[in-house]
N, C-alpha and C positions, 0 to 999 in steps of 0.2 A: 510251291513246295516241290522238292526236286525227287525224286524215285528213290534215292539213298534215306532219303530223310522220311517216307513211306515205310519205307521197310524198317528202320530204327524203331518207328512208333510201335510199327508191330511188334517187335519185339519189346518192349517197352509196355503195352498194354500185356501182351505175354506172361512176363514177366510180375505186372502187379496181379494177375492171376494166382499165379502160383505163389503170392505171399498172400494171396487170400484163404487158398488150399493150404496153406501149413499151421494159417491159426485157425479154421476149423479141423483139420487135424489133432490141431492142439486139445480144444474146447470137446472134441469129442472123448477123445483118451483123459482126459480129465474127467468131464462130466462120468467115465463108463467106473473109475476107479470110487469116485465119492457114490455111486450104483452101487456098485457091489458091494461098497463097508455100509451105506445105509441098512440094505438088505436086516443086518440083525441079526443074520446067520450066527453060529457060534463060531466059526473060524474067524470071524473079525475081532472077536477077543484075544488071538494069538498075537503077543508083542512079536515075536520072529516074521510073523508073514507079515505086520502091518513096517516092520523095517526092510523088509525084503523087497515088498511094493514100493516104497518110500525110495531106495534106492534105484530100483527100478523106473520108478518116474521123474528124477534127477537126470539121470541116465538120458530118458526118452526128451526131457524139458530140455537139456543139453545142447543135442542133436539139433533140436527144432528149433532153439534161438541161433545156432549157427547156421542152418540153412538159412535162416530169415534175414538175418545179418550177411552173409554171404549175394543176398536177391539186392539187399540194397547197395551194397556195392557196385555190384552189375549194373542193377538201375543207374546211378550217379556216372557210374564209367559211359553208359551208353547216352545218358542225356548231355556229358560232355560233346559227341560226336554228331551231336543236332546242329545243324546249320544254322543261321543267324537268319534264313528266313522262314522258319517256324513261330508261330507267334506267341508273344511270352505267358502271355495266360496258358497257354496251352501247354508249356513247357514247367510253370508254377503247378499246374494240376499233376501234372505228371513226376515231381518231385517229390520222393518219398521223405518222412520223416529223418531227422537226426538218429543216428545209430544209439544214441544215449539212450535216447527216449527210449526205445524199442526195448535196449540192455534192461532200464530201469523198471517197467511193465513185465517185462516178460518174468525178471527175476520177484518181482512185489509177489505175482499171481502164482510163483513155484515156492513161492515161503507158504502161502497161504494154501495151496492144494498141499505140500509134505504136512504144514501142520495139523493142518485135518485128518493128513492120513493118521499120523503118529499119534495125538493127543486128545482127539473128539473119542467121546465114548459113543460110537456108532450102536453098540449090542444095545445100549441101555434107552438110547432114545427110543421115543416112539411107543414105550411099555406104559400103560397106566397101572398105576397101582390103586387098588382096592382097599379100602380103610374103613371099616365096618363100624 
């Protein structure tokens, strides 16, 4: 394996780093929003703030599938410039998913984080009621 083709991996393992750090990026800012409406607080009863969030997290879901989408390009551009003496398992491992797939995940789990924001009665969970 030739030096150019050392440094491509590296950049290549790089690279699937940083679409590791954007879905837990992701999963953090998600998880922090379904936190704070569980909470039960009374401000999670405001429709304005729970569509404000909601757009807000669109917004944020947006960004983060375009960067994700944007690493796999990269990836696929830089595994095109691997030499043919790299070996193919190694170059199979190193192949990121179909940009569909990614599209169609990442959009499933932003319907389902917005619907929660919007439509879950976060205030009301979690209260038992007493019935004498």
């Amino acid at each position: 394996m030739a030096d150019p083709d050392l440094a491509l991996l590296k950049i290549l393992i790089e690279r699937t780093s940083y679409m590791n750090n954007y879905w837990n990026l992701y999963i953090v800012a998600s998880a922090a929003i379904v936190g704070i409406l569980s909470s039960g607080k009374d401000f999670t009863r405001l429709l304005r703030l729970r569509v404000v969030l909601c757009l807000v997290f669109i917004s944020f879901a947006l960004s983060n599938l375009c960067a994700i989408l944007s690493l796999v390009d990269q990836r696929n551009a830089v595994l095109n410039q691997l030499s043919e003496m790299v070996p193919a398992e190694l170059k199979a491992s190193l192949t990121p998913e179909p940009r569909l797939l990614y599209l169609a995940f990442h959009v499933l789990l932003d319907l389902l984080i917005a619907c929660s924001i919007l439509f879950v009665p976060w205030h009301s969970l979690g209260k038992e009621t007493v019935s004498d």
